[in-house]
C-alpha positions as CSV (number, residue, x, y, z in Angstrom):
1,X,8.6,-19.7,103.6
2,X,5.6,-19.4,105.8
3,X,4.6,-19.3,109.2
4,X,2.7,-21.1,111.7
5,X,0.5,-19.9,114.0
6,X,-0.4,-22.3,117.3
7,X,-2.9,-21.2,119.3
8,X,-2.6,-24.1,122.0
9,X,-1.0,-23.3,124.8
10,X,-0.7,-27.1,126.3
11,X,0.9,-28.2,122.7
12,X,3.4,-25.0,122.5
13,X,4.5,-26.0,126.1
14,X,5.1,-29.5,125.3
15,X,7.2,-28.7,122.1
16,X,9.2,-26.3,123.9
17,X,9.9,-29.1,126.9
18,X,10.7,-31.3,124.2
19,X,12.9,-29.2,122.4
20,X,15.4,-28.4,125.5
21,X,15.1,-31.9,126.6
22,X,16.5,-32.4,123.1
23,X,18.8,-29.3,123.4
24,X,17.2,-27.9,119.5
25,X,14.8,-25.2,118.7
26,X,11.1,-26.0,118.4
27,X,11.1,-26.0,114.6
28,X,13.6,-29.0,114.8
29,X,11.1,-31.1,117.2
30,X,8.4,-29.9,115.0
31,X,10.3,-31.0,111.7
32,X,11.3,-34.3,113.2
33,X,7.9,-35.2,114.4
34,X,6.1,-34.3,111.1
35,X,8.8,-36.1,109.3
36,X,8.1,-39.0,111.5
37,X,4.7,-38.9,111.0
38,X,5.0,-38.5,107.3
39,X,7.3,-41.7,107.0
40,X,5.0,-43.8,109.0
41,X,1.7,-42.4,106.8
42,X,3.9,-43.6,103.8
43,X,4.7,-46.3,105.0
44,X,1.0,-47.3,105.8
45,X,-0.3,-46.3,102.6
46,X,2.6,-48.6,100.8
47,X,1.1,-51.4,103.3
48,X,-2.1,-51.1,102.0
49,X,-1.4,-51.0,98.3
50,X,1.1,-54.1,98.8
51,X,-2.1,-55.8,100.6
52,X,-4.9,-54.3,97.8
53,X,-2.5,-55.7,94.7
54,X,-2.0,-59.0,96.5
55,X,-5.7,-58.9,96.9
56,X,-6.0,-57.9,92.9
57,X,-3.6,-61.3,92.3
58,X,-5.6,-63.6,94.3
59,X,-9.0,-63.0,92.7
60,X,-7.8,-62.4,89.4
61,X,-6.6,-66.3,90.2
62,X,-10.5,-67.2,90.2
63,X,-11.6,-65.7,87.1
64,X,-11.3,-68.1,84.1
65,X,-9.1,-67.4,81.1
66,X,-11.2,-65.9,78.8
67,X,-13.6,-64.3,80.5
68,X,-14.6,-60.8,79.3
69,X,-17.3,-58.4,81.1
70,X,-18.3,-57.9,76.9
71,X,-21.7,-60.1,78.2
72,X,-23.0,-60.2,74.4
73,X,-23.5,-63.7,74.4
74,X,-26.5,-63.2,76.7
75,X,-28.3,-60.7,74.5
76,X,-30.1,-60.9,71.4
77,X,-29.4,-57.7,68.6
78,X,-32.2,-55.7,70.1
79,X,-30.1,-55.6,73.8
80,X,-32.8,-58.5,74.8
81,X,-31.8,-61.1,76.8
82,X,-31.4,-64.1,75.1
């Protein structure tokens, strides 16, 4: 597909320990970490939208049935207040 140029000689090191200490090829330690990484970003974002809609429950708990944002009722024809 593409390729990947790292210009980071600490970070190539490190993948390349990492990959013999995991006897595979750097693209293998590459693709598990950003796999990893990409699970645990998904998983974070689902956390968040779990925690936003159970915020969305709760208030829509204190709003009373009936209750419109129409506002009419407090303005005359013109777009007066009342």
């Amino acid at each position: 597909m593409g390729q990947l140029n790292i210009k980071d000689d600490e970070i190539i090191a490190k993948l390349r320990h990492l990959a013999e200490r995991r006897s595979t090829s750097v693209t293998d330690v590459l693709r598990q970490i950003v796999e990893q990484a990409s699970a645990q970003e998904e998983a974070r974002v689902a956390e968040r939208l779990a925690a936003i809609r159970e915020i969305t429950r709760e208030s829509a708990k204190l709003v009373p049935w009936g209750t419109s944002s129409d506002h009419s009722d407090l303005y005359d024809e013109n777009g007066l207040p009342k």
